[in-house]
C-alpha positions as CSV (number, residue, x, y, z in Angstrom):
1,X,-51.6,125.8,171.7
2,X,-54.6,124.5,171.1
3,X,-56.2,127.5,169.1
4,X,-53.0,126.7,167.2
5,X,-53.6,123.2,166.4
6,X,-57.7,123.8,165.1
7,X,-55.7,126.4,162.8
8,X,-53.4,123.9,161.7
9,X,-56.4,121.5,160.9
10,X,-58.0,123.9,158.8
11,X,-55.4,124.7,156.9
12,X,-54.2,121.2,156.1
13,X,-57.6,119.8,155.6
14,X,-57.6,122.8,152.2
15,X,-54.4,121.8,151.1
16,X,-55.2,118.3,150.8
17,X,-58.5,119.6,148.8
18,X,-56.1,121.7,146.8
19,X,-53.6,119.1,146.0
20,X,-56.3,116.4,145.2
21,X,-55.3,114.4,148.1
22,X,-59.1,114.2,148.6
23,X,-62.4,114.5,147.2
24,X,-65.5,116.3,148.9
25,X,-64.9,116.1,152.5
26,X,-63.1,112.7,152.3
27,X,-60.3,112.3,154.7
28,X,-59.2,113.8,158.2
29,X,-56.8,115.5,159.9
30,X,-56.0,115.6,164.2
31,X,-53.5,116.6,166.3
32,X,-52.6,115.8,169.9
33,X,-52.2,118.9,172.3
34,X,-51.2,116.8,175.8
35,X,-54.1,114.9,176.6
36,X,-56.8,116.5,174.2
37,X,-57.2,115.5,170.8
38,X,-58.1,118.1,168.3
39,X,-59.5,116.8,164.8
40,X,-61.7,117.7,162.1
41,X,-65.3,117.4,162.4
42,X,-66.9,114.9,160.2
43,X,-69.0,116.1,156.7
44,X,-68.0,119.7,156.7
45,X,-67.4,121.7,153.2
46,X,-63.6,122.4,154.1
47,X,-64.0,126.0,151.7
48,X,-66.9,126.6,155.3
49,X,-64.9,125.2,158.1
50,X,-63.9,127.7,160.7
51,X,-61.9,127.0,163.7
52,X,-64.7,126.5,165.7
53,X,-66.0,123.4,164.0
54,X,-62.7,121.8,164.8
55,X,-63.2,119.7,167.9
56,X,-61.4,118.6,171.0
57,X,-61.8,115.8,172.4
58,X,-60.0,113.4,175.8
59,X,-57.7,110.7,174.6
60,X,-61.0,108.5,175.2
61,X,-62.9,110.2,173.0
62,X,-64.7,112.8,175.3
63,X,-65.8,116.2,174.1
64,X,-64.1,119.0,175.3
65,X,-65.2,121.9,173.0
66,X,-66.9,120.5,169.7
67,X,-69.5,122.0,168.4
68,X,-70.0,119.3,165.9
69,X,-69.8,115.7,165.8
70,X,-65.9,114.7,165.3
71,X,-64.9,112.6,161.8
72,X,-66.4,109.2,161.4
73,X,-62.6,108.3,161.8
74,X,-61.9,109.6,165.6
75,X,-61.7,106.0,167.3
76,X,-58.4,105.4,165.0
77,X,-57.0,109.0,165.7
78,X,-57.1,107.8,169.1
79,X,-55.7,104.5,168.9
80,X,-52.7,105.5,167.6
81,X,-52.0,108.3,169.8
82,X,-52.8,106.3,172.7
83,X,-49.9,103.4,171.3
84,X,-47.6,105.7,170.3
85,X,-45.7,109.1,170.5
86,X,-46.8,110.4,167.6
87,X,-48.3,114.0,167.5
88,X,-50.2,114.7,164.3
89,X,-51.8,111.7,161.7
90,X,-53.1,112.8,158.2
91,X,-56.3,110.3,156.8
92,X,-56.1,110.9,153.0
93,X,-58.0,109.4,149.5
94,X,-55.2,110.5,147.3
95,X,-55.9,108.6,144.0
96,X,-52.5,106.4,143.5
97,X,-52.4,105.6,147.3
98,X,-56.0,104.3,147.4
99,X,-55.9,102.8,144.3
100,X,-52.6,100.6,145.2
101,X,-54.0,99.7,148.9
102,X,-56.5,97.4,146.5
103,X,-53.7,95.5,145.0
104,X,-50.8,94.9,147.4
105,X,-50.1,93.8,150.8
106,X,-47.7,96.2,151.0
107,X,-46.4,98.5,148.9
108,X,-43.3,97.4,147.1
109,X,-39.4,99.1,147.4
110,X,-39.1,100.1,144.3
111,X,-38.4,103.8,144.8
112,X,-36.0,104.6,147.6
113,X,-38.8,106.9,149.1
114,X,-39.8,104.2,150.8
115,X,-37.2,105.0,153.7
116,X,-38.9,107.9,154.3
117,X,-41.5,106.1,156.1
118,X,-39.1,103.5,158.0
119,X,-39.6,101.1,155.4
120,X,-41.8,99.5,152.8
121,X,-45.3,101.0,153.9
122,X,-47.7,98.3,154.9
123,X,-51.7,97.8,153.9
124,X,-53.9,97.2,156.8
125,X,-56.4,94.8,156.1
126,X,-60.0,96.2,155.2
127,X,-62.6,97.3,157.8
128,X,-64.8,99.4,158.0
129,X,-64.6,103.0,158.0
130,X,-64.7,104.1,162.0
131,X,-64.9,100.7,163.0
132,X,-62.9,99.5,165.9
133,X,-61.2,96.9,163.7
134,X,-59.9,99.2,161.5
135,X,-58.0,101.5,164.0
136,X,-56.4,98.3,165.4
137,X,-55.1,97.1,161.6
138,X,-54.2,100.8,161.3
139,X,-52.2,100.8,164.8
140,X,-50.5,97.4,163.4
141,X,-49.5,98.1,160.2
142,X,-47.6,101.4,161.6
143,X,-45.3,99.3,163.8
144,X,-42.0,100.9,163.1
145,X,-43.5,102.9,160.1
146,X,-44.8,106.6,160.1
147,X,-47.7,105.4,157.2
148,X,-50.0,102.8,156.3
149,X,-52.4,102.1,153.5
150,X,-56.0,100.8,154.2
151,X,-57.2,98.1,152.5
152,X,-59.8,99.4,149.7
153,X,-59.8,102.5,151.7
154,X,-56.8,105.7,151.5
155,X,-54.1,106.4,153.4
156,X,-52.6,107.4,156.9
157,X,-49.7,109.3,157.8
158,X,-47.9,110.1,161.5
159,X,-45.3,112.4,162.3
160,X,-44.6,114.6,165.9
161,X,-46.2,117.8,163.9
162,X,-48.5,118.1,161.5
163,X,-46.3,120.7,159.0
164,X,-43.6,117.6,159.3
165,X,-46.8,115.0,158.2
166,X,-48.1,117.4,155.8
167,X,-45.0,117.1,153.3
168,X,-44.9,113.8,153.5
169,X,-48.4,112.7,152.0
170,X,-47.2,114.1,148.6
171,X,-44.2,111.9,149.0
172,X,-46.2,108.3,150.0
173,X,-48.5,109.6,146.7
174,X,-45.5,110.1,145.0
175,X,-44.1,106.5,145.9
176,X,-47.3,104.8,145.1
177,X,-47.5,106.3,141.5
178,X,-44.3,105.3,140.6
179,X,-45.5,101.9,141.8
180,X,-48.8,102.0,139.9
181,X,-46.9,102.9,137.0
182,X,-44.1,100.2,136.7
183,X,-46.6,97.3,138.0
184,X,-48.5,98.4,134.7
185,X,-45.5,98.2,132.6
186,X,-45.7,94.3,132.5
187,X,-42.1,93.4,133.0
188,X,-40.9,92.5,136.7
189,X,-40.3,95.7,139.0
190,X,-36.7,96.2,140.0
191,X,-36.7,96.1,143.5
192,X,-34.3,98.3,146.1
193,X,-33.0,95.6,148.8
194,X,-32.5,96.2,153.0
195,X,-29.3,97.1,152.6
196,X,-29.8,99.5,149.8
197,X,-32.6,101.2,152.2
198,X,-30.5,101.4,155.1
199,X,-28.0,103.2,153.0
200,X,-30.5,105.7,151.8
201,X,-32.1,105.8,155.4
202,X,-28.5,107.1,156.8
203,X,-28.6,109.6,154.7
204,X,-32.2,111.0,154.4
205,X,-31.4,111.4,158.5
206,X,-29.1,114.8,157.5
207,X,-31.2,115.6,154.3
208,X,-31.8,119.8,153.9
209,X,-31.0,122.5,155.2
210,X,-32.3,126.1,155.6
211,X,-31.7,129.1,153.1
212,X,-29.6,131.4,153.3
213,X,-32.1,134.3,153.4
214,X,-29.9,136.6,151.5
């Protein structure tokens, strides 16, 4: 499982660099095997990382088997495994998501994808990066929520896998586009209400299905 999991890491930490969901070696990505947290180490060329560079680490922050130091953002991987049941969190500095968590509290329900998330998606206040204070705004603002916007900062994402998480980032950047883009328009943004996004709630729960592989 856990030679799994560093697989997973390196994989998701390229297709964020391939999707532009960050820049350099921005952003992080962990998940939670048991007890032991496995998460990308911090400032390596993601084109270079190997398994091996992804770390393990005890829900207190231990080393297990890491080679290198763990990203700068560990203390808030662990925060919000230790508060919740949660299994995978994605750290991005996706363009429309960063540049919205500068503007609003929280972002606005004007595109239904908003349920996706279990509601308008919350900005934690700014701290800084790796900083105790941030984890616990994090932690807050993902009450009832499965994302969060940071202050000045990117976004994160929680789900019980990481390929369930994965698909999702491209949704919040989706959400916070649309947003962008209707703020900018300069005539008041029509707004979905809690009734609307129950409705759509109910019915994103039997959304999909598998093909038919014929």
């Amino acid at each position: 499982m856990l030679e799994l999991a560093r697989q997973q890491v390196v994989d998701a930490c390229r297709a964020l660099r391939d999707r532009g969901l960050v820049v350099g070696t921005a952003g992080n990505v962990s998940v939670r095997v048991d007890d032991l947290v496995v998460i990308s180490p911090s400032g390596v060329d993601y084109d270079e990382m190997s398994v091996a560079d992804v770390g393990v680490h005890t829900l207190d922050g231990s080393p297990v088997e890491a080679a290198l130091q763990p990203s700068s953002e560990l203390p808030l991987h662990l925060a919000v495994y230790r508060s919740t049941e949660h299994r995978a969190i994605v750290h991005t500095h996706a363009p429309a998501s960063t540049a919205l968590s500068t503007v609003v509290d929280v972002v606005p329900p004007s595109h239904y994808y908003c349920a996706l998330f279990g509601g308008p998606v919350r900005v934690a206040p700014y701290a800084t990066y790796g900083s105790v204070e941030l984890a616990d705004g994090v932690v807050a603002a993902l009450s009832e929520r499965t994302a969060a916007l940071m202050a000045n900062h990117g976004a994160v994402l929680v789900g019980a896998s990481l390929p369930a998480v994965m698909p999702q980032v491209e949704y919040l950047e989706y959400l916070c586009d649309v947003q962008l883009r209707a703020g900018a328009y300069g005539a008041p943004v029509r707004l979905l209400d809690e009734a609307q996004l129950a409705e759509v709630t109910e019915r994103l729960a039997s959304y999909g299905q598998e093909p038919s592989g014929t």
